[in-house]
C-alpha positions as CSV (number, residue, x, y, z in Angstrom):
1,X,104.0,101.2,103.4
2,X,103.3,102.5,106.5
3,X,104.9,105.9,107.8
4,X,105.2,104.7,111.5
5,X,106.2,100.8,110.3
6,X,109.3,102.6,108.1
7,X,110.5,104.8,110.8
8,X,110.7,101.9,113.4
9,X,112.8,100.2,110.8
10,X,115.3,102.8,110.6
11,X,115.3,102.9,114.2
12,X,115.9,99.3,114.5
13,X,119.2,99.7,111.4
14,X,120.6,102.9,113.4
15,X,120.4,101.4,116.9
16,X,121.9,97.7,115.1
17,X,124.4,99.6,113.0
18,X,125.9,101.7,116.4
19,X,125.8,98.9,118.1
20,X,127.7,96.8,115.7
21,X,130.3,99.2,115.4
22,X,130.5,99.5,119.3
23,X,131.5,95.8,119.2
24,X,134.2,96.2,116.5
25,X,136.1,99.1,117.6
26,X,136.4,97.5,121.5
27,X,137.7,94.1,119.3
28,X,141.6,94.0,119.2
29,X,141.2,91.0,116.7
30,X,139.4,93.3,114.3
31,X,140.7,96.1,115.1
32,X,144.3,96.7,116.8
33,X,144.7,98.8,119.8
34,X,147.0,101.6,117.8
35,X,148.3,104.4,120.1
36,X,151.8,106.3,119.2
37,X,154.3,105.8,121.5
38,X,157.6,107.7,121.5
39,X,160.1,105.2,121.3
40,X,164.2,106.2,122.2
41,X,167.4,104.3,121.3
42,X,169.7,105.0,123.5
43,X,173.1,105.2,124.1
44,X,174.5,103.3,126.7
45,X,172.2,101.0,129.2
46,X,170.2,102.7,131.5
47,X,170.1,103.1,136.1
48,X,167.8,100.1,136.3
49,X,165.9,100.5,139.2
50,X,163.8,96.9,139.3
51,X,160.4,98.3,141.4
52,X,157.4,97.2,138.9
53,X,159.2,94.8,136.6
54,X,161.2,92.9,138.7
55,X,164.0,92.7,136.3
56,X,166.0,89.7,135.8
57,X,169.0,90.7,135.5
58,X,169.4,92.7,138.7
59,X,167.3,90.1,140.5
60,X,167.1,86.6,139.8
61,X,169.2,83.9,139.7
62,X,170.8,82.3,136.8
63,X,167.7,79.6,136.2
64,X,165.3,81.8,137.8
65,X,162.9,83.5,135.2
66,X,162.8,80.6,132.7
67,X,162.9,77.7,135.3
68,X,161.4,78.3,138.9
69,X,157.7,77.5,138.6
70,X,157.6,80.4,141.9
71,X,159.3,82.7,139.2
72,X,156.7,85.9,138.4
73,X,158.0,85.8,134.9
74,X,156.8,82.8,132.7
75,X,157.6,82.3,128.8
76,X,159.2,80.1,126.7
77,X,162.5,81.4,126.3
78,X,165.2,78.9,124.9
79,X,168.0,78.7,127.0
80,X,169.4,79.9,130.1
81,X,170.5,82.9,131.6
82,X,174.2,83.2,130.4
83,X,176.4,85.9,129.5
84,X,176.8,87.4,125.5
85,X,178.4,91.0,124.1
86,X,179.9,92.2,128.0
87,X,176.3,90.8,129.5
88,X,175.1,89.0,132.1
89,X,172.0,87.6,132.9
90,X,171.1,87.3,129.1
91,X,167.7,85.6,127.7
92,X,167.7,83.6,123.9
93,X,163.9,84.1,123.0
94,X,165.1,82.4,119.7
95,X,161.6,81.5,118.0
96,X,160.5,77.7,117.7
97,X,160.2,78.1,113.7
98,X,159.1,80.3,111.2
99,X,155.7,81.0,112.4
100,X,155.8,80.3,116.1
101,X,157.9,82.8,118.4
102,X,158.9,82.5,122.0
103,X,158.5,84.7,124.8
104,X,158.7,85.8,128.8
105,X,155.9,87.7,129.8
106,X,155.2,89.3,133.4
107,X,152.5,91.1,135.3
108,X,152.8,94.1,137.4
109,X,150.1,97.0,139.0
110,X,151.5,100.2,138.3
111,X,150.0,102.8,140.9
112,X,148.7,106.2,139.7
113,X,151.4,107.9,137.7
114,X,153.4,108.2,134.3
115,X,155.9,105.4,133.0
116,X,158.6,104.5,130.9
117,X,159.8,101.2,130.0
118,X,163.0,100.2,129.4
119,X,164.8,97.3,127.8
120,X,167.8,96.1,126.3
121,X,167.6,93.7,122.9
122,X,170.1,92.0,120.4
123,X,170.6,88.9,118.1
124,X,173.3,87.6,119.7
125,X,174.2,85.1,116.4
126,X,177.7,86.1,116.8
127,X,178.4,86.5,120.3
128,X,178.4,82.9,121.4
129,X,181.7,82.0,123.0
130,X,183.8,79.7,121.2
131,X,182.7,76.2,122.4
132,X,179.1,77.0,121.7
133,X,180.3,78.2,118.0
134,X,182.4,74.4,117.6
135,X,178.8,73.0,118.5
136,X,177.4,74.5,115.9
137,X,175.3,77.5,118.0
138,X,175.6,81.3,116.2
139,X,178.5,82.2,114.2
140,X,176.1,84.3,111.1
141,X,178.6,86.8,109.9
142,X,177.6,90.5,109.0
143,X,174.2,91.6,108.4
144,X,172.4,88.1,107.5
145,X,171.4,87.5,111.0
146,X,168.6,89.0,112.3
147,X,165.3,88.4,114.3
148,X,161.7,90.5,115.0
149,X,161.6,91.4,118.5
150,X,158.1,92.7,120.0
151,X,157.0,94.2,123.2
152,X,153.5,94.1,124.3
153,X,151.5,96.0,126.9
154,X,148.1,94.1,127.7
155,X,145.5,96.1,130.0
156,X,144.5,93.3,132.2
157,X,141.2,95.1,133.1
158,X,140.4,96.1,129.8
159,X,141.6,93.3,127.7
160,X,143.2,95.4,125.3
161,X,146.6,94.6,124.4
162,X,148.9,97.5,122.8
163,X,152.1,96.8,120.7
164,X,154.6,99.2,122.0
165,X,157.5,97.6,120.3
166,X,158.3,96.4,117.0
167,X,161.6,96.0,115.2
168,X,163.6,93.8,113.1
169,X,166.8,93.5,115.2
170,X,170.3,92.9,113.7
171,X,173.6,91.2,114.9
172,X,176.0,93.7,115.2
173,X,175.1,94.7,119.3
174,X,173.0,95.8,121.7
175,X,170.4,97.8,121.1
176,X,168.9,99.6,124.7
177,X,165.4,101.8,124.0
178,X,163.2,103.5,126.2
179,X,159.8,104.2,125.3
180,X,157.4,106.8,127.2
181,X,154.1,105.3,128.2
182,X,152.7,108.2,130.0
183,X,149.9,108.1,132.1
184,X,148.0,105.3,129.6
185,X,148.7,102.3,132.1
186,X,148.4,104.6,135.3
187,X,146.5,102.5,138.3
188,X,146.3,99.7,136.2
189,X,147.6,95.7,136.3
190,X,149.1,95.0,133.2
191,X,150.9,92.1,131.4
192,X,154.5,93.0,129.7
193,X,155.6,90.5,126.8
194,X,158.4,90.4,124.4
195,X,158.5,88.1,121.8
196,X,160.2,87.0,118.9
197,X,159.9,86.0,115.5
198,X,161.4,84.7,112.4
199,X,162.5,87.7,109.9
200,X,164.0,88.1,107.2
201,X,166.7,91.2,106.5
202,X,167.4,90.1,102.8
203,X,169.2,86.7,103.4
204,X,166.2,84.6,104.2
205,X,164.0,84.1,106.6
206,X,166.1,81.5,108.9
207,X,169.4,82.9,109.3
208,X,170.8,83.6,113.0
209,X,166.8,84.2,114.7
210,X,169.2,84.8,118.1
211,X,166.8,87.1,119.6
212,X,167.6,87.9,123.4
213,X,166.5,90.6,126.3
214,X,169.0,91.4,128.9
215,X,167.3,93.8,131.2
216,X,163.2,95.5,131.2
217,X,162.5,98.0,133.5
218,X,159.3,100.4,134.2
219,X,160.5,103.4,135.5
220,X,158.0,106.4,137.3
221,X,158.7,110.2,136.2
C-alpha cells in the first residue's frame, strides 16, 4: 500500500479520534461535570444577606415563589410557604413519585468575585402541626423518613451543570450547610436548583419523602 495513502489515514483517525473525544468530555450527558466542592454543616443558620439569590424567606410573601407567575423563582414545589421545626417561610419539594422529583430553581449573574452558597434542608415528616397529622400528612417516626435533596449549579453560558449537593436527608431537624464555590461561577449567570427525590434509608423507598428548603443564599468573600 501506498506510504503517503497510509499516512493520510492516520492523519484522518488522529484528527477523528481528538475530535471525538473533544465532543465527549464538553457532554455532561456522557460525562458529568465533577469538580470538588468543600461542603460545611453548620451549626446554627446563617446572617442571610438575600443580594444574588433573592431568598424566600427574607423576601417573598407567603404564595410568592411557588405561585406568582412575576416570581424569579419557578419549580414545582408541593405546597405553600408555611411554618415547620421553629421556621417560617418553609418549602415541601416532596417528589411526585419514585422516579420524578420536584424542584424551585432561580437564575442570578454573579459579578466578578468568590462565593458561597448557603441553604437550609430537612424532611419535615414529623414536624407537621397536629391538624395536618389527623389528615393524614407526616407523622413517620424515627429514622424511616427520609428524602435525597440535590443542589445544582448550571453555567448558563457554558451549558454545563455541576452538582454541588447531594445527600440523603433524615427527619430528625434542620440541617443548614455552606458550601464554597470560589471563583468557578465568577462573572457568570447561572441557574441554582434544588431538588428532590425518593430514597430509601433502610425502610423503603416511600416513607416520609418530606423534603423542604427554608432559606438559599450566595454570599461574596
Amino acid at each position: 500500500m501506498n506510504t503517503k495513502f497510509l499516512a493520510v489515514i492516520v492523519i484522518v483517525l488522529f484528527v477523528t479520534i481528538i475530535f471525538l473525544y473533544y465532543i465527549l468530555i464538553n457532554s455532561k450527558v456522557i460525562f458529568p461535570t465533577r469538580t470538588a466542592f468543600k461542603t460545611e454543616l453548620m451549626s446554627s443558620k446563617p446572617k442571610l444577606l438575600g443580594i444574588y439569590v433573592r431568598n424566600p424567606d427574607m423576601i417573598y410573601s407567603k404564595h410568592d415563589w411557588l405561585f406568582n407567575l412575576n416570581s424569579e423563582w419557578n419549580g414545582t414545589g408541593y405546597a405553600e410557604s408555611l411554618s415547620f421545626g421553629g421556621r417560617d417561610g418553609v418549602i415541601s419539594i416532596h417528589p411526585v413519585d419514585l422516579h420524578q422529583g420536584r424542584y424551585v430553581e432561580q437564575e442570578v449573574y454573579l459579578p466578578q468575585g468568590k462565593y458561597r452558597i448557603f441553604f437550609g434542608l430537612a424532611d419535615i415528616a414529623d414536624m407537621f402541626p397536629p391538624d395536618w397529622m389527623e389528615r393524614g400528612f407526616g407523622g413517620f417516626g424515627g429514622q424511616c423518613a427520609d428524602v435525597g435533596i440535590r443542589v445544582k449549579i448550571a453555567d448558563i453560558s457554558s451549558n454545563k451543570e455541576y452538582v454541588i449537593f447531594d445527600k440523603v436527608i433524615k427527619n430528625g431537624g434542620w440541617y443548614d450547610y455552606s458550601v464554597d464555590l470560589g471563583s468557578l461561577f465568577s462573572n457568570k449567570r447561572i441557574k441554582v436548583r434544588v431538588e428532590s427525590y425518593a430514597a430509601d434509608n433502610g425502610c423503603g423507598i416511600w416513607n416520609g419523602e418530606w423534603a423542604a428548603v427554608d432559606y438559599i443564599d450566595i454570599q461574596p468573600y
